[in-house]
N, C-alpha and C positions, 0 to 999 in steps of 0.2 A: 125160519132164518132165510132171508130173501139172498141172492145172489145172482151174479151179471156177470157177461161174460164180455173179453177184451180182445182181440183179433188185429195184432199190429205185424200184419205180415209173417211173420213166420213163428207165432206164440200167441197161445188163447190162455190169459189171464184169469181168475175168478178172485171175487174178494167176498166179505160175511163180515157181520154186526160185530162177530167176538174177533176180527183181526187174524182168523185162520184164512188162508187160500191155498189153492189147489197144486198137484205136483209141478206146474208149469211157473209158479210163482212161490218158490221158493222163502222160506224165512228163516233167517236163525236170530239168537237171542242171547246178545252178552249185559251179565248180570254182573252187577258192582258196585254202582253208585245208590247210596241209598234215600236220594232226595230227585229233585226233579234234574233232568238232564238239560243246560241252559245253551247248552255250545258244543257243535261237534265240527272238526275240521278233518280232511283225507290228506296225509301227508307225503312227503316225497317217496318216504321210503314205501309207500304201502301200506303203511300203518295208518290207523283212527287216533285222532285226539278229542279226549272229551270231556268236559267242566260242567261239575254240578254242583245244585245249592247244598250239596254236602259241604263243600269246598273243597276239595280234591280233585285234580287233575288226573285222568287217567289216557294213559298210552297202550292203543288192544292192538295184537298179533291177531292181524286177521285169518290168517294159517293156519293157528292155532288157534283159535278162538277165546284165545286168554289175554288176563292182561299182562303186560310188559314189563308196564312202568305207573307205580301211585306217587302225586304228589301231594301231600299233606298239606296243600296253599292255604287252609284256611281262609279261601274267599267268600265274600257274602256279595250275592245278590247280581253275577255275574253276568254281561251284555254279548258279549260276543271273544271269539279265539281265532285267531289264526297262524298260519307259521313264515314264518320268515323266512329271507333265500339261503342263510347260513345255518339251518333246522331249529332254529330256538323259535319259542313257539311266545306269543303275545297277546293277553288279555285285555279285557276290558272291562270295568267295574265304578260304581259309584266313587271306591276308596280311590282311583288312579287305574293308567297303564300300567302293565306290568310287561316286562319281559325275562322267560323264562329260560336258563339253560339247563338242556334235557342229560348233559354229561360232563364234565363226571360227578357234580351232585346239583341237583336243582338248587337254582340260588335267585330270589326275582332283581331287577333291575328297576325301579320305579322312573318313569318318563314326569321329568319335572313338571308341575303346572297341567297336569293330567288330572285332577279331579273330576268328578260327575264325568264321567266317559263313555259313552252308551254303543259306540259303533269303532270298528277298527279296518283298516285293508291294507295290506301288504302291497303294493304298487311296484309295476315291471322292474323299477329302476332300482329295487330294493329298499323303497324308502316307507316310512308307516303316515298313514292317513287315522286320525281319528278327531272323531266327530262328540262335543260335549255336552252336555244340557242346557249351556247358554248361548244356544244357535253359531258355536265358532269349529269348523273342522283345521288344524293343527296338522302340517307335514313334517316330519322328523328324520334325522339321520339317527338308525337304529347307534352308529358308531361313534357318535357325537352329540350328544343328547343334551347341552349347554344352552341350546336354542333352537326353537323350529325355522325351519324354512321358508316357510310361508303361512300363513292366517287368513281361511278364507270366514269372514265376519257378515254375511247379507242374512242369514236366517235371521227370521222374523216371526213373532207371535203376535196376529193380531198387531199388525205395525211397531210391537215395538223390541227388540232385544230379548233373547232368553229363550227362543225355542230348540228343544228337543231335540238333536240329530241321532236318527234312529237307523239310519246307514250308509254308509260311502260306499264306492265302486270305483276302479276303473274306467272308462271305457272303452273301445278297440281305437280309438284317432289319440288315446293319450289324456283326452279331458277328462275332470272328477265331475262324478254326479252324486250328489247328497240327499238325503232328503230328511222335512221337519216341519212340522206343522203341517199338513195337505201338501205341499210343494215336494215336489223336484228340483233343485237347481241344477243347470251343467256351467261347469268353470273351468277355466284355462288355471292350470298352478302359478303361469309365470305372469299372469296379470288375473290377482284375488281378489281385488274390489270390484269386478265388474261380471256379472252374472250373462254367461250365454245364451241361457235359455232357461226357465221357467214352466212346470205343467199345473197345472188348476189354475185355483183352490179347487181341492177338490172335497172340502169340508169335514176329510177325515183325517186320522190319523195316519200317516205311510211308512211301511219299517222295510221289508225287503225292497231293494233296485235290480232290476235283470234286464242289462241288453239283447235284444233278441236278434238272433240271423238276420233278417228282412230291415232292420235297422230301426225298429220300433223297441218300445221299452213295459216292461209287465211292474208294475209296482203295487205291492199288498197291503189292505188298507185295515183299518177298523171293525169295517160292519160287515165282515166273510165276503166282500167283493174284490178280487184282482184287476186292475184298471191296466188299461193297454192306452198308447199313448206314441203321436208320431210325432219327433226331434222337429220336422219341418213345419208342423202344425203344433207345437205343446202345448197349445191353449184349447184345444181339442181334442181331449182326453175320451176315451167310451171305458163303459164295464165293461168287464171279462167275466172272469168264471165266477160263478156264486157257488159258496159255501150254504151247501141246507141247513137251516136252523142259524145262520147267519153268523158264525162264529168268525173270531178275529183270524183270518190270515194274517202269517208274518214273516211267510217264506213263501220263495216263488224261485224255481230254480228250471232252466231251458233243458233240456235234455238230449234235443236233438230238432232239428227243422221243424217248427209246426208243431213240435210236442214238448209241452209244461209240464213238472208238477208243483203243486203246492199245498200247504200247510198251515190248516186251522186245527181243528179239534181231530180233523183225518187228513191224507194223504191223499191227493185227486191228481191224476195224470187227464189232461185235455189238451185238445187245439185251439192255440189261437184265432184261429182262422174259423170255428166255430164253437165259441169259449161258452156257451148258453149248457153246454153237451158235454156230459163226464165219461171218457174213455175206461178208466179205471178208477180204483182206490183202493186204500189198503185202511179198512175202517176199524181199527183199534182207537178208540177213544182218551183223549186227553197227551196228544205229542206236544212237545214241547221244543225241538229242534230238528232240524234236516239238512243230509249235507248228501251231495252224490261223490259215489267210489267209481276208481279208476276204471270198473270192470262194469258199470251199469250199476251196480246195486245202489238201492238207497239208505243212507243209517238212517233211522227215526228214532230221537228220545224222546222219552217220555215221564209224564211227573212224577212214577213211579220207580224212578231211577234206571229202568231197562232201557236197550237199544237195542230196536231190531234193522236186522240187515233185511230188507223185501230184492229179494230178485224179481221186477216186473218181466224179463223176459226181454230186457231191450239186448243184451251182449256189451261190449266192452265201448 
């Protein structure tokens, strides 16, 4: 059983084949869902939210290491979860948006005209971004849900209508960045026909978007490559970190200056700055979601419905 060690200043990491690591890198493991784990969000209060293809919605007391709160959603085939500025929390799913309130009984809220919905984000202003299978990302007032606000419509498959949006973001200047079909778009909300900027083709499929510190962009693709990518050049895209055995990344999330993780079949913390090179991992086989907690840890679900917390040893 091979293992490597990780030395980020003030914490030596160790990872192994069967997903055990050493005292310095902590695990624990909440047990509940009993399908793959599709969605995991860290919410205001402290707490994990998390959707599986059970269909059940669960809310874990990480404190306690219990859960809180099951909801019995009956979801199939779930994209993505997040929470909103007023704690109701927001799906995403082939059937529709949903939005969920977590008190005093769970009750969903279907966003009109929300079919094939594969990506969602919560934006500063409180507003929801979600992105559809027919290359159209849709802004909403969670309060007013009679019509969106805006429709940004350029994705494209092969020149024509109908591509995939497999995630929206923020960005730090306020713009939306999408992405579908190999592309990245960035767009201004208040003028949606017209595309900022553009990266590739990059010939694969792209699901996570991460703005990185240094103003570059990490985006995870198809064939277990992370592509790194600069706003003033997006037509000059390079690889990043490769996945051994070449498994789909479809998270990629910053962590701190210089340091990524991301998520194919394992959990790989690297540098940007020399993405060829794996700092750590946490190599439990077959994750299926990753979300970073307020305190450094990482959730990772997995198809086996578990989620483990990894303390790599970064702190809060």
């Amino acid at each position: 059983m091979a293992a490597f060690v990780l030395v980020l200043g003030l914490v030596a990491c160790t990872s192994s084949r069967d997903g055990q690591v050493g005292s310095a890198g902590k695990v624990e493991v909440l047990a509940g869902h009993t399908d793959a784990v599709v969605g995991l969000t860290a919410l205001d209060d402290g707490r994990l939210a998390s959707v599986a293809d059970d269909g059940d919605i669960r809310v874990w007391d990480l404190t306690a290491s219990a859960v809180d709160l099951t909801i019995k959603a009956g979801l199939s085939k779930v994209a993505a979860i997040d929470q909103l500025q007023d704690g109701r929390l927001i799906t995403a799913s082939p059937s529709g948006a949903e939005i969920w309130d977590l008190w005093p009984a769970p009750a969903p809220v279907r966003i009109p005209d929300s079919r094939s919905t594969y990506s969602v984000a919560v934006l500063s202003d409180g507003t929801i971004a979600a992105g559809d299978a027919n290359g159209t990302v849709r802004i909403w007032n969670p309060n007013d849900l009679a019509e969106p606000l805006v429709a940004y419509q350029q994705h494209t498959a092969a020149g024509r209508p109908g591509a995939l949006v497999n995630d929206v973001v923020e960005l730090s200047d306020g713009t939306i960045a999408s992405s579908a079909a190999g592309e990245v778009h960035i767009w201004d909300r208040r003028r949606p026909m017209q595309t900022l900027a553009a990266s590739g083709p990059m010939q694969r499929e792209l699901f996570s978007i991460t703005e990185l510190s240094d103003g570059w962009f990490a985006s995870a693709g198809t064939n277990g490559w992370v592509y790194l990518w600069d706003t003033s050049q997006p037509n000059s895209n390079q690889l990043g970190f490769p996945e051994p055995g070449f498994y789909t990344d479809t998270d990629v999330i910053e962590l701190e200056r210089d340091l990524v993780a991301s998520r194919g079949n394992h959990v790989w913390l690297w540098s940007p700055s020399e993405p060829s090179k794996a700092l750590a991992a946490y190599e439990r086989d077959n994750s299926t979601a990753l979300a970073l907690l307020p305190d450094g840890r990482l959730a990772v679900g997995y198809y086996d419905g578990e989620i483990h917390l990894w303390d790599p040893g970064l702190g809060s």
